[in-house]
C-alpha positions as CSV (number, residue, x, y, z in Angstrom):
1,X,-29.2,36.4,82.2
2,X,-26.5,33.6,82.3
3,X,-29.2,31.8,80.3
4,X,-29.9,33.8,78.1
5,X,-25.7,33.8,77.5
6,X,-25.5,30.1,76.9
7,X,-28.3,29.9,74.4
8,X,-26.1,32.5,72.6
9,X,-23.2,30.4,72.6
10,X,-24.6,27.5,71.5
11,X,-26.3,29.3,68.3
12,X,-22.8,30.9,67.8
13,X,-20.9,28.0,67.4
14,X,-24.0,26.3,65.4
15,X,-23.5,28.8,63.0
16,X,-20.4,28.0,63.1
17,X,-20.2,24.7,62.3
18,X,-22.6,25.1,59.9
19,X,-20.6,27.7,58.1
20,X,-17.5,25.1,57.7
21,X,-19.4,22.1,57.0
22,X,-20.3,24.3,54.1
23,X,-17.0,25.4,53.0
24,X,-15.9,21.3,52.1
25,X,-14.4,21.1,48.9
26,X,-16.4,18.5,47.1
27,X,-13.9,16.1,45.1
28,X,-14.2,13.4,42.4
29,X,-13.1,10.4,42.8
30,X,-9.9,9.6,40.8
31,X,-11.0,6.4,40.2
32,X,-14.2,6.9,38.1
33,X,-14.3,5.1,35.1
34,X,-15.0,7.5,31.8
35,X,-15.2,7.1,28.4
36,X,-16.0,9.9,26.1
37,X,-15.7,10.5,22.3
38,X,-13.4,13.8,21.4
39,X,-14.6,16.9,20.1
40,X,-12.5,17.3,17.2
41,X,-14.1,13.5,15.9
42,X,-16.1,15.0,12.5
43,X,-19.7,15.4,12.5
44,X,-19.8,14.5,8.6
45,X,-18.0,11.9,6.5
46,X,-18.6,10.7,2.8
47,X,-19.0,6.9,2.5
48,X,-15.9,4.9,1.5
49,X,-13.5,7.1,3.6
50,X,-11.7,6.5,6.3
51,X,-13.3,7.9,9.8
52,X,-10.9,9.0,12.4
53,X,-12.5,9.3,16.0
54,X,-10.7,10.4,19.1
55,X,-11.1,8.6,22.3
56,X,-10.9,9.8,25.9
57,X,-10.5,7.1,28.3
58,X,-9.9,6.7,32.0
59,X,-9.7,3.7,34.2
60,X,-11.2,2.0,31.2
61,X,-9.6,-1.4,30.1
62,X,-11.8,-2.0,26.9
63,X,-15.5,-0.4,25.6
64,X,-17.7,-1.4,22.7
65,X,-17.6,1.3,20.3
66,X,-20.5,1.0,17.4
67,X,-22.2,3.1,14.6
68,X,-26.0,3.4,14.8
69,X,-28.7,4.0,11.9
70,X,-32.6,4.3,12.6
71,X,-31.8,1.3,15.5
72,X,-29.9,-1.1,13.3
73,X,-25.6,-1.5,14.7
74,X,-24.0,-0.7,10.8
75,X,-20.6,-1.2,12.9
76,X,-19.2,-2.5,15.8
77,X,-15.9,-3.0,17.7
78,X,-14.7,-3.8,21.2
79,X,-11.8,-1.2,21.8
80,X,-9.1,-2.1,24.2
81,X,-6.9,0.6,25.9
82,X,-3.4,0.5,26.4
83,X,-2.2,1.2,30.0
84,X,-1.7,5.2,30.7
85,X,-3.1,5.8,27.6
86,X,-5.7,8.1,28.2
87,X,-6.1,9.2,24.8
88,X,-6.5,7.4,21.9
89,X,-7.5,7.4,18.4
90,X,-9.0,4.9,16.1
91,X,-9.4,5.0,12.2
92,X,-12.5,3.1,11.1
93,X,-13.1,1.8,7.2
94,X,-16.6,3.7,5.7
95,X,-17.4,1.3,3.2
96,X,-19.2,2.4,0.1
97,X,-22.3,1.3,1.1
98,X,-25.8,3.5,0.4
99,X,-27.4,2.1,3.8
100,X,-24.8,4.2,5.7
101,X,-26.1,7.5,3.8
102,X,-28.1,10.1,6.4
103,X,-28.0,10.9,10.0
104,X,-26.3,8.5,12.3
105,X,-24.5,7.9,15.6
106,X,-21.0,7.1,17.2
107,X,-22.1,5.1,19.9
108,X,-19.7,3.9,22.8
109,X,-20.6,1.5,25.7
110,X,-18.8,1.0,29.0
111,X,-19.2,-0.3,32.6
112,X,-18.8,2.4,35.6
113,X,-19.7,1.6,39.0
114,X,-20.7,-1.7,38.4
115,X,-23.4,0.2,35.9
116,X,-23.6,0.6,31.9
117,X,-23.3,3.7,30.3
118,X,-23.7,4.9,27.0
119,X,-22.9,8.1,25.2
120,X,-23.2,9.3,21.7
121,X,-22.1,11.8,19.0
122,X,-23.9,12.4,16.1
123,X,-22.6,11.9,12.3
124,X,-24.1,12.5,9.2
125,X,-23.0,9.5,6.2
126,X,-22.9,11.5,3.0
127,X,-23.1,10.2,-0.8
128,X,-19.2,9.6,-1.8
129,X,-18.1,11.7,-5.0
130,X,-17.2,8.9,-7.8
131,X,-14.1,7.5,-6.8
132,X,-11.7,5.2,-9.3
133,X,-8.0,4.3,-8.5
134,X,-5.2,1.9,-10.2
135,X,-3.2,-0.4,-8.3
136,X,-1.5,-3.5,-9.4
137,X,2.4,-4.9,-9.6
138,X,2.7,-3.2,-12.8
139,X,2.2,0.4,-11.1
140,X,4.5,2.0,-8.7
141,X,1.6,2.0,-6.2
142,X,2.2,-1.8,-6.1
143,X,-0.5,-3.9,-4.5
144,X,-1.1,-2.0,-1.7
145,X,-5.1,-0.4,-1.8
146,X,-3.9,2.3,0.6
147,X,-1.3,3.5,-2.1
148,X,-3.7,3.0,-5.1
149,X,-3.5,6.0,-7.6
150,X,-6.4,7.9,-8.3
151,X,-8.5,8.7,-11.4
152,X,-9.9,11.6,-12.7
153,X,-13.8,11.6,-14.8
154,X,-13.9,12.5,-17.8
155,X,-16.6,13.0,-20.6
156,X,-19.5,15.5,-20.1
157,X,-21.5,15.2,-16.5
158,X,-20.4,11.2,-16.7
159,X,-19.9,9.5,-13.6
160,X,-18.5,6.6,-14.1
161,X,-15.7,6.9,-17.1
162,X,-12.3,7.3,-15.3
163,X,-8.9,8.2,-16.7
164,X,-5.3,8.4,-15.5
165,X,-1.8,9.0,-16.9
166,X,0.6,6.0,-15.7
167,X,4.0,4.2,-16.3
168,X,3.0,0.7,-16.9
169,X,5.5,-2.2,-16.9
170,X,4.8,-5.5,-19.2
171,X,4.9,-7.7,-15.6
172,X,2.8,-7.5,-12.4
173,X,-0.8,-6.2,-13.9
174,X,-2.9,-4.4,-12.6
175,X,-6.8,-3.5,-11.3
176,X,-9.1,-1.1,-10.5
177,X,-10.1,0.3,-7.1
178,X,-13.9,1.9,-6.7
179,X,-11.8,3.3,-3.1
180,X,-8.3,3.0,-1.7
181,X,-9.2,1.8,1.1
182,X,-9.8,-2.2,0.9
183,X,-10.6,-5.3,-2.1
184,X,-14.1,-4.2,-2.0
185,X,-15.4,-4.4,-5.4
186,X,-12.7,-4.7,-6.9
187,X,-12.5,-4.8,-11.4
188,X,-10.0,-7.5,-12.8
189,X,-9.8,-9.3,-16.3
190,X,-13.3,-9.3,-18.0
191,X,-14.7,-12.4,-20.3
192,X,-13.3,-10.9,-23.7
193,X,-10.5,-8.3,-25.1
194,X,-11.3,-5.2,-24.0
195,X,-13.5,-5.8,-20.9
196,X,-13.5,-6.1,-17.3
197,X,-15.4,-7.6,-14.5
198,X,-16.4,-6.8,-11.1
199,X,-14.9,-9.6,-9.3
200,X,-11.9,-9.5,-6.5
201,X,-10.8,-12.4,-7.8
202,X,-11.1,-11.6,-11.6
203,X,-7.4,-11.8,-13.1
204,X,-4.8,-9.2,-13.4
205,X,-5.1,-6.3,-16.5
206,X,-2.0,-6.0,-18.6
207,X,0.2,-4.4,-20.9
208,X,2.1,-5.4,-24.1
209,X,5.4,-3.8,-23.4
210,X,6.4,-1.2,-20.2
211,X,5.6,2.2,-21.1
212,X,3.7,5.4,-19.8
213,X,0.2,5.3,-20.6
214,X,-3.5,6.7,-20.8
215,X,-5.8,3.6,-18.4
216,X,-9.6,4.9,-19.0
217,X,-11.9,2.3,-17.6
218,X,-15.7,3.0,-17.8
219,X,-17.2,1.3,-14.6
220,X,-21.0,1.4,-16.3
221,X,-20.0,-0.7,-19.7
222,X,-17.3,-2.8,-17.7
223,X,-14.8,-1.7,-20.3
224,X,-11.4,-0.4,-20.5
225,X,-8.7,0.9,-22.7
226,X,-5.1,1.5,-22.3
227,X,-2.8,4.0,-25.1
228,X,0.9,4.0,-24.9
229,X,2.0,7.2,-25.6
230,X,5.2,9.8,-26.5
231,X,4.9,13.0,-25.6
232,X,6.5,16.1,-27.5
233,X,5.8,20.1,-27.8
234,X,4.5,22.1,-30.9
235,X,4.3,25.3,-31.2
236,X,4.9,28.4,-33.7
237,X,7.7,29.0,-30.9
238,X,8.9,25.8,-31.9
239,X,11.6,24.8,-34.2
240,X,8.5,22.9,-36.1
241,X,6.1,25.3,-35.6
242,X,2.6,24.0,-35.3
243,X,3.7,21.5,-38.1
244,X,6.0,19.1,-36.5
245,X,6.3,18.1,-32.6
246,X,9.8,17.6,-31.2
247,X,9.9,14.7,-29.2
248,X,10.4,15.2,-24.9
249,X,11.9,11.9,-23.0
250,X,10.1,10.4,-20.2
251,X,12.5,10.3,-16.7
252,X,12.1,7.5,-14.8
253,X,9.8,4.5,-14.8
254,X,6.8,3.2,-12.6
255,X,5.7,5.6,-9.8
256,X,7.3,8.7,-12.3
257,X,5.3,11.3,-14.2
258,X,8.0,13.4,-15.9
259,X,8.9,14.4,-19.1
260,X,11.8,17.0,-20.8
261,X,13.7,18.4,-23.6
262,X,15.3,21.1,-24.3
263,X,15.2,23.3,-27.2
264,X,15.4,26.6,-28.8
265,X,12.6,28.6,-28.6
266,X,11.4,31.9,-30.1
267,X,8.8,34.0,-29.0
268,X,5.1,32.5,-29.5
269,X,3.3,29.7,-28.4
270,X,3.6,26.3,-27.2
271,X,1.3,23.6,-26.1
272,X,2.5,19.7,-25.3
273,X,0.5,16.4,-27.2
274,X,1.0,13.0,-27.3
275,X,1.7,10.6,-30.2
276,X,1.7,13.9,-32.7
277,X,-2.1,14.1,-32.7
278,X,-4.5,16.7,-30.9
279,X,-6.1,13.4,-29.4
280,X,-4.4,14.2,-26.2
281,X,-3.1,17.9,-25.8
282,X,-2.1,20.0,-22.8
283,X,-2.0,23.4,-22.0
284,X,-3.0,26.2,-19.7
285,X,-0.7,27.9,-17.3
286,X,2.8,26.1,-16.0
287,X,1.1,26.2,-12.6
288,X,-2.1,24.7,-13.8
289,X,-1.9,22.0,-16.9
290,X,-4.7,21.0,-17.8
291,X,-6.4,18.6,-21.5
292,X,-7.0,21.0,-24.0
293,X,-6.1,24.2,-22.1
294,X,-4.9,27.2,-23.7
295,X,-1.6,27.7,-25.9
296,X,1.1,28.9,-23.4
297,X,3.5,31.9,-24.2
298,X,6.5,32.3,-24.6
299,X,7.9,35.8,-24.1
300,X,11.8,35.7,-24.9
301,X,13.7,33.9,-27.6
302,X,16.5,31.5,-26.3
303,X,17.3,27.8,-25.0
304,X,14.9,26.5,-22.6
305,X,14.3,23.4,-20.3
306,X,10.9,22.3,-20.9
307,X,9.0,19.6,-18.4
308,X,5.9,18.6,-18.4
309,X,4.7,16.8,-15.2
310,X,1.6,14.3,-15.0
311,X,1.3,13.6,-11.7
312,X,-2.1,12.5,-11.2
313,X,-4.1,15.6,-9.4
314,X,-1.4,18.2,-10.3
315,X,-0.8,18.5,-13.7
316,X,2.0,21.2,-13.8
317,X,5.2,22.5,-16.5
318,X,8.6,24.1,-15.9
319,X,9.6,26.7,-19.0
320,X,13.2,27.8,-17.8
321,X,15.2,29.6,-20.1
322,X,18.9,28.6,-19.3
């Protein structure tokens, strides 16, 4: 029987054992070294932007970080981590080229454990909506590409005639931008009046004499055209009526969009033009402004503040009665 006892005992305490070898906690190692590619990093960019992509990185001091395409590297960069920095983010220039376009992949590559591993996140490259921008010593962007001012399309279904609304000054010149971004085919001084060429280092555009401006450039033709112009409000609400404009004054100079006057108004319509000529007109809603929009009302005689703002993007008026 006492036998039978110990046999018993020494299952018992088998179990046992067994029992808290299975109850270890298993732990990580703080020391493993991981890289991985953040979540919130887009899955889909247009070419010629900027890509942001976040970076989680641990006992790291540097990884290759690349962009992928059908097995040819379209980009690649050794990233280097700054100590107890375990996050990090990195902004990456898209360039405006059509090999990008379609499905791709973030690729990063790291040592761990004496081993290389890579991971990846998928991206999709999609066609960039036509892009033009000014920029130039003459605007208030300066020469920075980064604070280049955009242009708008214009003409029916065209893609390649641009337009903005800019104060110009007489020194510094100017260029055109296919994306804020960088030099990359860049549009200076063409061969003869009136024209420009694809060349970064074409020479500057210019102006006569400092003034605000319509710049239409049309990057098919390689031509361009700049129109100084005045800008004034008709209207039978008018003192003029739709007969005679009365002139607004521009505020300010480069990097400004602003124009005012104030005047007696009765009730009836208004609508803002340039160089007293339907050419260039503006109308719409004073939240919305837009080339050729509708006559705006006026509901109440008296003395208003009128401004008319250009700011490229945002056309917008202010129709204050005092």
């Amino acid at each position: 029987m006492k036998t039978i006892y110990k046999f018993l005992a020494i299952g018992l305490c088998g179990l046992l054992l067994l029992g808290i070898n299975a109850c270890k906690k298993v732990e990580h190692s703080i020391d493993d070294q991981i890289v991985s590619i953040n979540e919130s990093t887009v899955s889909t960019i247009q070419i010629g932007k900027k890509l942001k992509v976040g970076f989680i990185a641990m006992n790291v001091n540097t990884f290759e970080f690349s962009i992928e395409k059908d097995g040819t590297v379209l980009l690649t960069e050794q990233i280097a981590v700054e100590p107890n920095q375990n996050i990090t983010e990195k902004e990456f220039n898209i360039p405006l080229d059509e090999s990008y376009i379609g499905e791709a992949n973030l690729k990063i590559t790291y040592q761990s454990g004496g081993q290389t591993v890579t991971k990846t996140h998928p991206i999709t490259f999609e066609e960039s909506n036509p892009q033009m921008f000014v920029v130039g010593g003459s605007t208030g962007a300066g020469w920075e590409p980064t604070n280049a001012v955009a242009m708008t399309l214009y003409g029916e279904d065209s893609k390649t005639t641009f337009e903005t609304f800019e104060y110009l000054t007489a020194d510094g010149g100017f260029k055109f931008l296919p994306t804020n971004v960088d030099w990359t085919g860049g549009y200076g001084l063409g061969d003869t009046p009136g024209t420009i060429s694809q060349d970064e280092e074409a020479g500057n555009l210019t102006v006569p004499i400092n003034g605000f401006y319509r710049i239409r450039m049309d990057a098919e033709n390689l031509t361009y055209e700049t129109s100084k112009l005045s800008m004034g409000v008709i209207g039978d609400a008018t003192p003029g009526g739709w007969d005679s404009d009365t002139d607004m004054t521009f505020e300010g100079g480069k990097g400004t969009y602003v124009w005012k006057v104030s005047l007696n108004l009765k009730v009836g319509k208004i609508k803002f033009r340039a160089n007293d000529d339907w050419a260039i007109n503006f109308g719409g809603t004073p939240n919305e402004i837009t080339q050729g929009g509708a006559d705006i009302e006026v509901a109440s005689a008296g003395l208003y503040d009128l401004t008319l703002d250009l700011t490229p993007g945002a056309y917008t008026a202010k129709i204050e009665k005092k």
